[in-house]
C-alpha positions in Angstrom: 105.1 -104.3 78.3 104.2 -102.0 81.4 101.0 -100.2 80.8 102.8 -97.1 81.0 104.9 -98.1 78.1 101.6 -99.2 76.3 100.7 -95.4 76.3 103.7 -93.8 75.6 103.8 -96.3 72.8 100.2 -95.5 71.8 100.7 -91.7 71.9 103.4 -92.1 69.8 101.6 -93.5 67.0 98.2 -91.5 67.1 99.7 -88.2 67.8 101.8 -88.7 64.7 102.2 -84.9 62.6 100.3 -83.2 65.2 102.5 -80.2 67.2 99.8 -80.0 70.0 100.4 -82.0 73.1 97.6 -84.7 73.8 97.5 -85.5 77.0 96.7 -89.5 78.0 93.9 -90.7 80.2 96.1 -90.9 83.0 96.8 -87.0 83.2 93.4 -86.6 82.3 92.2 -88.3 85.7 94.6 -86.4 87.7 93.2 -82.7 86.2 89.5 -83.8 87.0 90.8 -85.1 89.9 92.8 -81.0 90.9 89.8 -79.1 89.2 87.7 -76.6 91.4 85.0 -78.6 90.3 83.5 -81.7 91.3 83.3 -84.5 88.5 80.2 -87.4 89.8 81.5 -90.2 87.1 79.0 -92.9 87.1 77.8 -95.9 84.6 75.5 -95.0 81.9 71.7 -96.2 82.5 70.8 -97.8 79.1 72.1 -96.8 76.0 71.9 -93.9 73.9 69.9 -94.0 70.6 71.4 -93.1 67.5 71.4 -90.1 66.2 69.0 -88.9 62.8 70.9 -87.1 60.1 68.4 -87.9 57.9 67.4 -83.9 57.0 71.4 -83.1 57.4 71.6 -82.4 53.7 73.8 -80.5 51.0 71.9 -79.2 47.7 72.8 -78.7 44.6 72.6 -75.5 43.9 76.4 -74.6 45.5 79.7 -73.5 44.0 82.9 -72.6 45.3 85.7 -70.3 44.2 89.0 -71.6 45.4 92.0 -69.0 45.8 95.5 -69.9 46.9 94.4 -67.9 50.6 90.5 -69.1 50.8 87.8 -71.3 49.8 84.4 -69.6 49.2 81.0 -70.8 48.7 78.4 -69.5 46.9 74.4 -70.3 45.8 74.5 -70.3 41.6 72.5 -67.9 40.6 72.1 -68.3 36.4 71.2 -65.1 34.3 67.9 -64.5 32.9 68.1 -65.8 29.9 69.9 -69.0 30.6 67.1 -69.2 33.2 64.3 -68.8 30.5 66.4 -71.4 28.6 66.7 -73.7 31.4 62.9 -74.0 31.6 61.7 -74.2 28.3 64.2 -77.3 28.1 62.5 -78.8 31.3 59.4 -78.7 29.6 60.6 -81.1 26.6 63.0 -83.4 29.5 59.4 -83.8 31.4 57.5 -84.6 28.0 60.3 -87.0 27.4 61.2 -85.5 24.5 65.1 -85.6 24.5 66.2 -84.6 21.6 64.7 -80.7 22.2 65.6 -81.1 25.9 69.3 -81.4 24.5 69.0 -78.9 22.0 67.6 -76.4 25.0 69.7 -77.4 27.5 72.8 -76.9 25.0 71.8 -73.3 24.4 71.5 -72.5 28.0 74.8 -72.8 28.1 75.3 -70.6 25.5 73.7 -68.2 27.4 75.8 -69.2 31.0 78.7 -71.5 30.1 79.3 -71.8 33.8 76.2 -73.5 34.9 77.7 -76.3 35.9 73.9 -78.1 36.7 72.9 -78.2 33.2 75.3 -79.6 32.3 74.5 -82.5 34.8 70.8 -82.5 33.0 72.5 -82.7 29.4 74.8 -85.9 31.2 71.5 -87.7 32.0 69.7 -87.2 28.2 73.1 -88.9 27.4 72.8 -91.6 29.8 69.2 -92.2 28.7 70.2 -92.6 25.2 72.4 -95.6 27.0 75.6 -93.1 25.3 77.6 -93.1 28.5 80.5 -92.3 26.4 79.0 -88.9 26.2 77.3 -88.8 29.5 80.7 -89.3 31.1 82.2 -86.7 29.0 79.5 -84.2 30.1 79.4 -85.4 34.1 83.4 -84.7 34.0 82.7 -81.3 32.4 80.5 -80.1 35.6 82.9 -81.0 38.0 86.0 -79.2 36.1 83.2 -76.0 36.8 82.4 -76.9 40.3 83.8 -80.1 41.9 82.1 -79.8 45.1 78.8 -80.4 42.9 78.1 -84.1 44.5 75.7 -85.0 42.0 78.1 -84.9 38.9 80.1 -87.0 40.7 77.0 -89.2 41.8 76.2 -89.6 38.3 79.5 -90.0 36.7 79.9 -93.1 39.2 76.7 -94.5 38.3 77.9 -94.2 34.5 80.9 -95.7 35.1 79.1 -98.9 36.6 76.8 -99.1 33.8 80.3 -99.8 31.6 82.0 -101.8 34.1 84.6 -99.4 35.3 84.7 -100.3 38.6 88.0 -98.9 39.7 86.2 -95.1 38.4 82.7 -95.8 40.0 84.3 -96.4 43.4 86.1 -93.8 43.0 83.4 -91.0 42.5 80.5 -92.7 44.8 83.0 -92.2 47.6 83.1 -88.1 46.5 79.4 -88.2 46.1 79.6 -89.4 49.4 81.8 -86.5 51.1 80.1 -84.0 50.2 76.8 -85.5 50.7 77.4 -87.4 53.6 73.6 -88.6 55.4 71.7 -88.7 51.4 70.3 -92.1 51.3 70.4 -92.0 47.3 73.7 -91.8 46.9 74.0 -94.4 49.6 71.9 -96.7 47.8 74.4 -96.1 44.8 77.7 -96.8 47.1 76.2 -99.9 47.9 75.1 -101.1 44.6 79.1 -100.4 43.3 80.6 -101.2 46.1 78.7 -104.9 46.0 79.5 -104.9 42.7 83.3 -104.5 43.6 83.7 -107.3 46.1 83.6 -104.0 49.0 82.2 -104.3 52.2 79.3 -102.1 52.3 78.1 -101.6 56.4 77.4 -98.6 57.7 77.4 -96.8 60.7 77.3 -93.3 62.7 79.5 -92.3 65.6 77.2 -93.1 68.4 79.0 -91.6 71.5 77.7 -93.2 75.3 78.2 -90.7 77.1 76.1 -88.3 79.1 77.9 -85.0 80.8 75.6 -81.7 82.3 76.3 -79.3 84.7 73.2 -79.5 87.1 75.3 -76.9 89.8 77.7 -74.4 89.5 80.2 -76.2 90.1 79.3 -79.9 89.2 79.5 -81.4 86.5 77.9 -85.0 86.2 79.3 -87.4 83.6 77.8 -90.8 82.4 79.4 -93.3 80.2 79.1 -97.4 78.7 82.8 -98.4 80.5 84.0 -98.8 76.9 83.7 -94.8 76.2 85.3 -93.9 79.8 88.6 -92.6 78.3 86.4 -90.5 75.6 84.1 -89.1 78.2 86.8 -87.7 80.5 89.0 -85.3 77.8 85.3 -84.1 76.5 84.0 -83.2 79.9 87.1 -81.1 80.1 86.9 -79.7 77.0 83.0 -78.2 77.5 83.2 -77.2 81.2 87.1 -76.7 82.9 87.5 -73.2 82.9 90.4 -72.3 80.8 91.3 -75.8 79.3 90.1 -75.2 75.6 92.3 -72.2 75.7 94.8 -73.7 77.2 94.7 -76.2 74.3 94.9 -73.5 71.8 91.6 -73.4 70.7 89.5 -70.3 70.6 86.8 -70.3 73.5 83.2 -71.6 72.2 84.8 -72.4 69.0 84.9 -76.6 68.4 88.5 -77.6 67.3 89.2 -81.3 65.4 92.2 -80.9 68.4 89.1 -81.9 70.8 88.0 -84.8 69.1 91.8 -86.0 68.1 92.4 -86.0 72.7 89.0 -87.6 72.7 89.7 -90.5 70.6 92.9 -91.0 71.7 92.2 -90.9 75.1 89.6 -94.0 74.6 91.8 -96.2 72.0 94.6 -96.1 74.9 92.1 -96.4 77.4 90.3 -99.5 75.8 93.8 -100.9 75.5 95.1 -100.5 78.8 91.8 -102.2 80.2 92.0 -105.1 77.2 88.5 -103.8 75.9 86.6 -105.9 73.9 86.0 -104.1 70.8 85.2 -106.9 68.1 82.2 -106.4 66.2 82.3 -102.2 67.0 83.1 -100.8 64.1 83.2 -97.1 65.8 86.4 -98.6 67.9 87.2 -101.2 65.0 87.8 -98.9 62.3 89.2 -95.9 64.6 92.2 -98.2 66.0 93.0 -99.1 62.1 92.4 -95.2 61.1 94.7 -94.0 63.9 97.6 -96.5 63.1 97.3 -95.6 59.3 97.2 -92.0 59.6 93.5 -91.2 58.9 92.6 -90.1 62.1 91.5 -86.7 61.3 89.8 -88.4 57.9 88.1 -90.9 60.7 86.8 -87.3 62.3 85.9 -85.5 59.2 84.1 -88.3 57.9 82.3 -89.9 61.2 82.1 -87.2 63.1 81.9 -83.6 61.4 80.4 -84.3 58.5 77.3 -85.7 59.4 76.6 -82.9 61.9 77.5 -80.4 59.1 77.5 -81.6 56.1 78.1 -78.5 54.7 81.5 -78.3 55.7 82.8 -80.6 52.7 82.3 -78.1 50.5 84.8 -76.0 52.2 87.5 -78.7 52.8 90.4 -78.6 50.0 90.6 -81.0 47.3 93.3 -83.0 49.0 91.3 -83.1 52.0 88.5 -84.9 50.4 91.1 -87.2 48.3 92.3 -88.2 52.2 88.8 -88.8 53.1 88.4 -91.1 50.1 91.7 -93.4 51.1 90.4 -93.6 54.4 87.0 -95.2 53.3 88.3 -97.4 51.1 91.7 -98.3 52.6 90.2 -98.7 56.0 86.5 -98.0 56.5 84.8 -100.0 53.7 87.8 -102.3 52.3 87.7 -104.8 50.0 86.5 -108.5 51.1 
């Protein structure tokens, strides 16, 4: 097959559902090549570090109101009284005395029956007690209140473990997961079930090698590993050819997952035209397998948005989140 076949054939596949055209590294060269600005390409010096999420966190004091037009996220704020509640029950979960915790955590609700965290804290005197029947029971019960609340979910998998539900455990670690996407806790959780479940358990953040500024008006210099060259080219466009975001459909200064999809794409068909070798790189590993099986935009979320932004799970839908899920464990983190 002609290498222009190999692209066509390529596009095909990755641009699968999307209405926008993506244009392929070929007509990529030839508008850096026409722009009013110069483009210096060059290698890449030594390699770029990788990046720190480590204080990139979500907290667990957020809930969300889902309508059929929005998604809205809010801090909890309990009343007074449930607040008064809250704490005298702290005072007896710190003295380890459980049994008033419960009873004080129980009538907190009676005073807010939407505080979705208590009912995390009543989960845990539950799980304590080793009665995970009733720990599960109350982990489930927060996130019917407030499903973006990661630690219900963190919990509930833990629970699930402790019983030997497997299939359940996997399940909720990979929510916790979402919508807490850089906490090392729930990290060391996913690994612990994920061993447990025969799942491979590496890790790894989107790393890209690429350097682009603007030292002049009109230059722009761009530096790249020769394995990121076709991802470099489309995001050099994107942050500094006049008119090309726009031209793309995307709102000026706004980022658009369109970006990242011509990004990608560009470098899988790129590293396949060249015959790249790509074995042992899980960022262009798993992307080639999420591309073919239609998580690319799950690949983007998860490896690219999220750890930036965390916070931006707790805005995706349900069904967004469930497609994030089947992309870690049908692709990302599959079973040995």
């Amino acid at each position: 097959m002609k290498k222009s076949a190999v692209v066509l054939v390529l596009l095909s596949i990755f641009s699968y559902g999307y209405t926008q055209e993506i244009h392929s590294p070929v007509e990529i060269l030839k508008l850096l090549s026409n722009s009013k600005l110069r483009y210096d390409i060059k290698m890449l010096d030594k390699p770029i570090t990788g990046p720190d999420y480590s204080v990139k966190l979500n907290y667990s004091d957020s809930y969300r109101v889902v309508s059929d037009s929005s998604i809205n996220t809010y801090f909890y704020k309990p009343n007074d009284l449930a607040t008064q509640k809250f704490q005298k029950a702290e005072i007896y979960f710190q003295a380890k005395d459980y049994e008033n915790a419960l009873i004080w955590y129980k009538s907190t609700l009676e005073a807010d029956s939407s505080y979705f965290l208590v009912m995390n804290y009543i989960g845990q005197v539950y799980e304590i007690n080793k009665d995970h029947k009733n720990a599960i029971f109350w982990y489930k019960k927060a996130i019917s209140k407030n499903y973006i609340d990661y630690m219900s979910h963190w919990f509930l998998a833990d629970n699930y473990k402790s019983i030997n539900d497997l299939t359940h455990a996997v399940d909720e670690i990979v929510i916790a997961r979402i919508l807490n996407r850089n906490n090392p806790r729930i990290k060391k959780s996913f690994d612990a079930i994920f061993l447990r479940a025969k799942r491979d358990t590496s890790d790894w953040y989107f790393n890209p090698q690429i350097e682009i500024s603007k030292p002049s008006e009109n230059t722009i210099n761009l530096a790249m590993n020769d394995k990121w060259f076709g991802y470099g080219m489309p995001k050099a466009l994107w942050m500094y050819e006049p008119g090309y975001s726009e031209s793309m459909g995307a709102t000026k200064g706004q980022h658009t997952i369109l970006e990242d999809r011509e990004c990608l794409i560009s470098m899988v068909i790129a590293q396949t035209n060249a015959k790249a070798k790509i074995k042992g790189i899980p960022e262009f590993t798993v992307l080639k397998q999420a591309a073919e099986n239609k998580h690319l935009d799950d690949y983007i979320f998860f490896e690219i948005i999220l750890p930036k932004n965390p916070a931006v799970a707790y805005q995706l839908p349900e069904k967004s989140i469930l497609e994030i899920k089947d992309y870690i464990l049908d692709v990302r983190n599959k079973k040995k």
